[in-house]
C-alpha positions as CSV (number, residue, x, y, z in Angstrom):
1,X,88.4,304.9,121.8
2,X,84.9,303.7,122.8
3,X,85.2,300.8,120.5
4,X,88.6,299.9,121.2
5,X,87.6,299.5,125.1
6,X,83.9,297.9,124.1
7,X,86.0,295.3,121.6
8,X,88.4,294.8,124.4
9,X,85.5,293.8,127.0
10,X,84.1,291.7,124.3
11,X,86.6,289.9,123.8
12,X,87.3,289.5,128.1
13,X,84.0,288.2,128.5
14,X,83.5,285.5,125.5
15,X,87.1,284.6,126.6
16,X,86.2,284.1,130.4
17,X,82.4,282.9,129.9
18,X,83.1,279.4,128.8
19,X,82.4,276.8,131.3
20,X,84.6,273.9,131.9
21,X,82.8,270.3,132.5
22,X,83.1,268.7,135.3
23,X,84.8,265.5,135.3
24,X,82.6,262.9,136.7
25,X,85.5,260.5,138.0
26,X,88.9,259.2,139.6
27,X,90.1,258.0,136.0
28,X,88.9,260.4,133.9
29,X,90.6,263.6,136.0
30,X,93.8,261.2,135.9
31,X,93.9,260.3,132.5
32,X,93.0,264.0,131.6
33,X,95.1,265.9,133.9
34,X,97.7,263.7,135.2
35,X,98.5,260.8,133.4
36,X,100.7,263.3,130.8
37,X,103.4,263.2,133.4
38,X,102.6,260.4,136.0
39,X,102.1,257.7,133.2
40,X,99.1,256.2,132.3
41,X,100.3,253.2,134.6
42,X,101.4,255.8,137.4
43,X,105.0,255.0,136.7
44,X,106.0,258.8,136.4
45,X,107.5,260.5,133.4
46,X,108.3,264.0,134.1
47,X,106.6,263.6,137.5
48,X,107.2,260.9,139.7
49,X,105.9,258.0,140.3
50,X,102.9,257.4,142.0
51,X,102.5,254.1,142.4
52,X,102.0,251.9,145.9
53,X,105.7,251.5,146.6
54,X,106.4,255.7,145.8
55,X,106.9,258.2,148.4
56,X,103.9,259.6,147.4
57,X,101.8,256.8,148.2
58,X,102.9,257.2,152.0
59,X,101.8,260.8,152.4
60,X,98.4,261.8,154.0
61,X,95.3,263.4,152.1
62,X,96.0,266.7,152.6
63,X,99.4,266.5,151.4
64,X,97.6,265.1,147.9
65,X,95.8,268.0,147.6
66,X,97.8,270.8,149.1
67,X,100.3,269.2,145.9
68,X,97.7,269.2,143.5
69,X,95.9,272.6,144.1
70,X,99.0,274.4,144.8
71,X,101.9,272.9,143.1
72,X,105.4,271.6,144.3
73,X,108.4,271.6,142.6
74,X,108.1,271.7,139.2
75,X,104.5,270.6,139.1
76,X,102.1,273.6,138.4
77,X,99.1,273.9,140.7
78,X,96.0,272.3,138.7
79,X,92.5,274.0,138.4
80,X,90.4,271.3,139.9
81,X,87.1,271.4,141.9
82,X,87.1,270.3,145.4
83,X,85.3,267.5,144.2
84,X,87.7,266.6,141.4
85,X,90.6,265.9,143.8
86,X,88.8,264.2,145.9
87,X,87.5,261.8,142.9
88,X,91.3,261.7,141.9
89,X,93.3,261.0,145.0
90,X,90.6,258.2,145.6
91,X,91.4,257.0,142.0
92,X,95.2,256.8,142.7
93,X,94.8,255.0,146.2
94,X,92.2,252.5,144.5
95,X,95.3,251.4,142.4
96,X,96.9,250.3,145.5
């Protein structure tokens, strides 16, 4: 029983211990986290479109990031640092 539970925690830990990289920009949280279902050109695919004449254009900051750390609809809630969405909404709004 001991080794079942000290396999178990073994395999918890090496599972959870692995850090993620930071990505360093706007583009390169897009093309790795969004551009799967906004298009690579922001066109949408399965999400919308998020281009300068969208409805998401018009919306405010914190409805960017309320969207992307919590989801809406059918888009799942990404695991992004603070800093990530920041980098990323400014990337989208540079494309203006």
């Amino acid at each position: 029983m001991k080794r079942i539970i000290f396999l178990i925690f073994v395999i918890f830990t090496s599972c959870t211990s692995t850090e993620i990289p930071e990505l360093t920009s706007g583009e390169e949280v897009y093309t790795a986290r969004c551009s799967a279902c906004h298009g690579s050109d922001f066109s949408g695919r399965v999400g919308p479109s998020l281009k300068a004449d969208s409805n998401a254009a018009q919306m405010s900051d914190s409805y960017w990031v309320q969207t992307i750390t919590k989801g809406m609809g059918s888009m799942p809630a990404q695991r992004l640092t603070d800093n990530e969405v920041t980098l990323v909404i400014e990337f989208i709004k540079s494309q203006y």
